[in-house]
C-alpha positions in Angstrom: 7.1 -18.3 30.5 10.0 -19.6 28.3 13.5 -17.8 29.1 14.1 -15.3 26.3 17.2 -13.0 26.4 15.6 -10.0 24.4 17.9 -8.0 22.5 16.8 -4.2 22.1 18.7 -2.1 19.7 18.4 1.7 20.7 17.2 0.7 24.1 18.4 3.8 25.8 16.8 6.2 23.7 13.2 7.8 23.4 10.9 4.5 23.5 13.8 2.0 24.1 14.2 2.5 28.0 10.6 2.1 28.2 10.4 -0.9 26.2 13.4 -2.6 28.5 12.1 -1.3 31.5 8.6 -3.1 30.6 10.5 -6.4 29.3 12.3 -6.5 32.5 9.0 -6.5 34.8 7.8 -9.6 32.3 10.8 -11.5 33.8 12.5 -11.5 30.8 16.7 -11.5 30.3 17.2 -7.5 28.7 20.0 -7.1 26.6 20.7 -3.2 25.5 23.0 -2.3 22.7 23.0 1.3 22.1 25.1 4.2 20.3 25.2 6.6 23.5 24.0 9.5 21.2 21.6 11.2 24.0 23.9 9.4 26.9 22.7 6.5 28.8 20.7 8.0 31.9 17.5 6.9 30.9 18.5 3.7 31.5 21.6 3.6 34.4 18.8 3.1 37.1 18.3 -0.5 35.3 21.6 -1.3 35.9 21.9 -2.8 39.2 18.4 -5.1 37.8 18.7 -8.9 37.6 18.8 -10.1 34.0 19.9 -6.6 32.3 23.0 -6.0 30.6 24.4 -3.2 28.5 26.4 -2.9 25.5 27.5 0.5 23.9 27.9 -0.1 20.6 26.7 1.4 16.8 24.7 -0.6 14.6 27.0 -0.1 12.1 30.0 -2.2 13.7 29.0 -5.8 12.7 31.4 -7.2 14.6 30.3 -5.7 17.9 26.8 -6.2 16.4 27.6 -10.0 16.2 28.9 -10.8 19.2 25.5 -9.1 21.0 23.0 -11.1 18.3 24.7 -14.5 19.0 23.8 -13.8 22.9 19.9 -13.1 22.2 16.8 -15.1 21.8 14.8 -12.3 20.2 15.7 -9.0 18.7 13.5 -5.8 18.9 15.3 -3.4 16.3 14.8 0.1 17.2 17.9 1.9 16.8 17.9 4.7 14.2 18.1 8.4 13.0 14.8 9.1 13.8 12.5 11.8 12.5 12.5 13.5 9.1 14.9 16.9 10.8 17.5 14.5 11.4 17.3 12.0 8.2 17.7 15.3 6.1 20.6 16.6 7.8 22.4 13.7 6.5 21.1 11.4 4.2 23.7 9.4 3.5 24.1 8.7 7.3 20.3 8.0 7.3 20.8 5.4 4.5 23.4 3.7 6.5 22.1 3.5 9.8 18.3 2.9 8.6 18.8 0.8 5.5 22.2 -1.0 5.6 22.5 -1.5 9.1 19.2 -3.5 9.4 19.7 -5.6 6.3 23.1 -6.8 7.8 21.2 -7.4 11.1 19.0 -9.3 9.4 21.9 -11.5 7.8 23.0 -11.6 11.0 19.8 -13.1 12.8 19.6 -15.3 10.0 22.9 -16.7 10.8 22.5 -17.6 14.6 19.2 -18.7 14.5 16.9 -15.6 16.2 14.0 -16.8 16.9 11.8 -13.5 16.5 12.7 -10.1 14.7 10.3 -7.6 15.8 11.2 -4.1 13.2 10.0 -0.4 14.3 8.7 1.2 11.8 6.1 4.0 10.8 2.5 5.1 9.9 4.6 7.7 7.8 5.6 5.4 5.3 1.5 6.1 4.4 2.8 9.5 3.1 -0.1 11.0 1.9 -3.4 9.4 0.9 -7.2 10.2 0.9 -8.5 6.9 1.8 -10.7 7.4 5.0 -8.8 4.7 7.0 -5.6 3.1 5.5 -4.6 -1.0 6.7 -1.8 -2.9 6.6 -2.7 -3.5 3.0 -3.4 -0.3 1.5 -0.5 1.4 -0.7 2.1 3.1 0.7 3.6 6.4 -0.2 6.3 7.6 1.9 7.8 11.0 1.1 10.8 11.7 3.1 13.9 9.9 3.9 13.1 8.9 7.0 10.1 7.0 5.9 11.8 5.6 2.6 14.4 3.7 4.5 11.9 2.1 6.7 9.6 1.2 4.0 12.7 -0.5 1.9 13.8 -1.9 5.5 10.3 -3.5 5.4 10.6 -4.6 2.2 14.3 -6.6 2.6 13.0 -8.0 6.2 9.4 -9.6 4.2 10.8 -10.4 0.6 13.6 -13.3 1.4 13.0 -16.3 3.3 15.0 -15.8 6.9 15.4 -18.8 9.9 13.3 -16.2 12.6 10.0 -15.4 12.4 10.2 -11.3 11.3 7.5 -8.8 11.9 6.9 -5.4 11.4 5.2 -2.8 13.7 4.2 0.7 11.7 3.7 3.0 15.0 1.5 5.9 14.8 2.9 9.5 15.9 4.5 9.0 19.4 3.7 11.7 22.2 4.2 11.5 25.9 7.3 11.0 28.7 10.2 8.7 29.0 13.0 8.3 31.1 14.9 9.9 27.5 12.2 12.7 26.7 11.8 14.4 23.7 10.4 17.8 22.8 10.9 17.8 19.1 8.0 15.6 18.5 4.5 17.4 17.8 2.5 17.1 21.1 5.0 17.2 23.0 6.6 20.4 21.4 3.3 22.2 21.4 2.9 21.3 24.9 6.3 22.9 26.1 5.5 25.7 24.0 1.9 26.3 25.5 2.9 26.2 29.2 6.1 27.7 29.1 5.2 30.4 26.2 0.9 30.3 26.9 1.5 30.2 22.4 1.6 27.5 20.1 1.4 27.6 16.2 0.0 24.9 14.3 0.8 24.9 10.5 -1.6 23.9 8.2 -4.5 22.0 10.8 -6.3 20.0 8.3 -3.5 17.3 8.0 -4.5 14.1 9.6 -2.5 12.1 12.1 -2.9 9.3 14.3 -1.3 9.1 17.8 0.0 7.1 20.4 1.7 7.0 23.6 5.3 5.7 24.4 4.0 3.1 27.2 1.3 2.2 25.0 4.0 1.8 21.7 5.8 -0.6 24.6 2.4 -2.3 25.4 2.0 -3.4 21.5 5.6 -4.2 21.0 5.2 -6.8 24.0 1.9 -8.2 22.5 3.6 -8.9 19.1 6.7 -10.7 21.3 3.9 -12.7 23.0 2.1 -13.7 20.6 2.0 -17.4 19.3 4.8 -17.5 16.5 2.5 -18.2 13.6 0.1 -15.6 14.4 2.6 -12.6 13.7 5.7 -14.1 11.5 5.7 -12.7 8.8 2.9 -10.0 9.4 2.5 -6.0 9.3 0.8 -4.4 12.4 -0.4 -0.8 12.8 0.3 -0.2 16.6 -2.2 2.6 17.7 -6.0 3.3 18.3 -8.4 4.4 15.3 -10.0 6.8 18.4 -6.7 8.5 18.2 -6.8 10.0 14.6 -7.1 13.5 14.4 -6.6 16.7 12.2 -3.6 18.6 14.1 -6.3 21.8 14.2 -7.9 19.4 17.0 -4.9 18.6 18.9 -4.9 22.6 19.2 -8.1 22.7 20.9 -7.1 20.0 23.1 -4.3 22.0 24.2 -6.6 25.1 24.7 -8.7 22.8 26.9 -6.6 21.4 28.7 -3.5 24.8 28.9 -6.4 27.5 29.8 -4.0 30.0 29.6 -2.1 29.2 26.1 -3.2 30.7 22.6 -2.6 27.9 19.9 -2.8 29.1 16.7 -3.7 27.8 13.2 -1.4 29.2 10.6 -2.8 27.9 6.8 -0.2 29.7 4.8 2.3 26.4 5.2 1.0 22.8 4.4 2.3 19.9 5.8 2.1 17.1 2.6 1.7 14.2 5.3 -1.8 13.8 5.9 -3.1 10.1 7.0 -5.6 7.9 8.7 -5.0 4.8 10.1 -7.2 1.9 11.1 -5.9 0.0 13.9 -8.3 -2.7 13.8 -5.8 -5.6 12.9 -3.8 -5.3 15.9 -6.7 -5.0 18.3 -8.5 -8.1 16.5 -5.9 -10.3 16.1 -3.7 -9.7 19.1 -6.8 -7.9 21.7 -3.9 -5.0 22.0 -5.8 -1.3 22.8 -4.1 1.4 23.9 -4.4 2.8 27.4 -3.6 6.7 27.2 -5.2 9.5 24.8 -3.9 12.5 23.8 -5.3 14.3 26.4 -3.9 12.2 28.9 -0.1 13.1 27.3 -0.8 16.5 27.5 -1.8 16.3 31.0 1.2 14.3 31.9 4.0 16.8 29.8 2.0 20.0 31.3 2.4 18.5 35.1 6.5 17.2 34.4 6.9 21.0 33.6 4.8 22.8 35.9 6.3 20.7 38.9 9.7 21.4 37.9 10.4 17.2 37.3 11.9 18.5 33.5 13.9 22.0 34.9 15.0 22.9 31.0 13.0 21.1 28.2 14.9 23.5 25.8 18.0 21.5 26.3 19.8 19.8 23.6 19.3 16.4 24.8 15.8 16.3 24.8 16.1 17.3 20.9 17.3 14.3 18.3 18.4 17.1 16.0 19.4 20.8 16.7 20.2 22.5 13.5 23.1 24.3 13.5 23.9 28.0 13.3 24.5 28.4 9.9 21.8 25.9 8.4 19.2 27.7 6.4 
């Protein structure tokens, strides 16, 4: 295998200190630059590991930011304000961190000659659209801020001609543990809220998702990196399984199944405008990538963490990306 030093922005958060972790066991040299925003133990047992190294840093400081990209082979570009909560607390933080930070790490890879440029970004840019299964190529409609900066961050990474070889990975809804977990995302909430509460409310139920789990979002990341060059430079890939689509009405009767003792309800008196599904055929024909875990195998993993007492408070702040505060409406 050729020696890559992979540079992962956001590699201690949520699906970052999976990502590394997995990088690490392919014998690769790790390189972590991170903004400390949830701390760093999700990735301080990595620290003693041949070929890793940490940086704290933001992505905003392009000097820092330099002097980490001119050490790297690769770049996988995940740091960010994640999640539509957060990105409308502060848009103008959202716009920075999302937007303007990846366009001047793009000038920056440009500059010192990064080989490949791997982007996160999401099935949300989709928005909402009543085409049975949408690919890479259908139109995009993304309607929050969170989804607008990655679909302009797509757009500046594909439109200008760039010395590495960029692509872009639009994940499906992410569910399931990490060494960072988080409790603000869908399954995972619902989860928490059916074992600890034995209640759950879904609002609306007919909107459509598709879903996938963090060692599988990992998994597909890694395929793209391993890929021959001119079979993903310059490409778009959905990273999920078509299987995995499903109305959120379902994932409450998964959880009923699988939580005998929970209630989830359906409450149809508030709509969620996102409503999308996804064909993940692309990724599966062209790079033979498949996910490994289903839904019901997240909610089986969250339900044991809590139940064996491996996650003592899930209601803690750090397991949250945003926690509004007490006088927000």
């Amino acid at each position: 295998m050729t020696e890559r030093t992979i540079l992962v922005t956001g590699g201690a958060g949520y699906l970052g200190s999976i990502l590394s972790r997995q990088l690490l066991d392919d014998g690769h040299e790790v390189l972590v630059y991170d903004a400390e925003l949830f701390g760093t133990y999700s990735i301080d047992s990595l620290r003693d590991r041949d070929r890793f190294e940490y940086v704290q840093g933001d992505i905003r400081d392009t000097d820092e930011l330099e002097a980490v990209v001119q050490r790297a082979t690769d770049v996988v570009h995940m740091a960010g304000i994640v999640g539509e909560p957060a990105c409308s607390a502060d848009v103008d933080a959202t716009i920075e961190v999302n937007l303007n930070a990846t366009v001047e790490l793009k000038r920056l890879c440009d500059r010192h000659n990064i080989d490949r440029f791997i982007f996160m970004s999401t099935c949300s840019v989709y928005g909402n659209s009543e085409d049975d299964l949408l690919t890479e190529v259908s139109p995009i409609n993304p309607i929050s801020a969170y989804s607008q900066t990655k679909r302009l961050s797509e757009d500046s990474l594909l439109s200008s001609e760039v010395s590495f070889a960029p692509t872009i990975v639009r994940l499906a809804t992410v569910y399931g543990l990490s060494p960072r977990p988080r409790f603000d995302l869908s399954v995972n909430f619902l989860t928490k809220k059916a074992v600890l509460d034995h209640e759950g409310t879904i609002y609306g139920g007919d909107q459509w998702r598709p879903f996938i789990h963090t060692t599988d979002v990992a998994r597909g990341v890694r395929a793209v990196l391993h890929a021959d060059q001119e079979v993903v430079e310059g490409q778009i890939f959905n990273v999920g399984s078509t299987d995995e689509n499903y109305q959120m009405k379902e994932i409450g009767r998964i959880l009923d199944d699988v939580i005998a003792d929970a209630k989830i309800e359906v409450d149809q008196s508030m709509v969620d405008e996102r409503s999308y599904r996804v064909s993940f055929q692309k990724i599966s024909d062209v790079l033979g990538f498949k996910p490994e875990m289903t839904i019901r195998d997240g909610i089986e993993e969250i339900r044991d963490a809590l139940t064996s007492g491996n996650i003592t408070d899930p209601d803690d702040n750090q397991y949250y990306n945003y926690v509004p505060k007490e006088d927000d409406d």
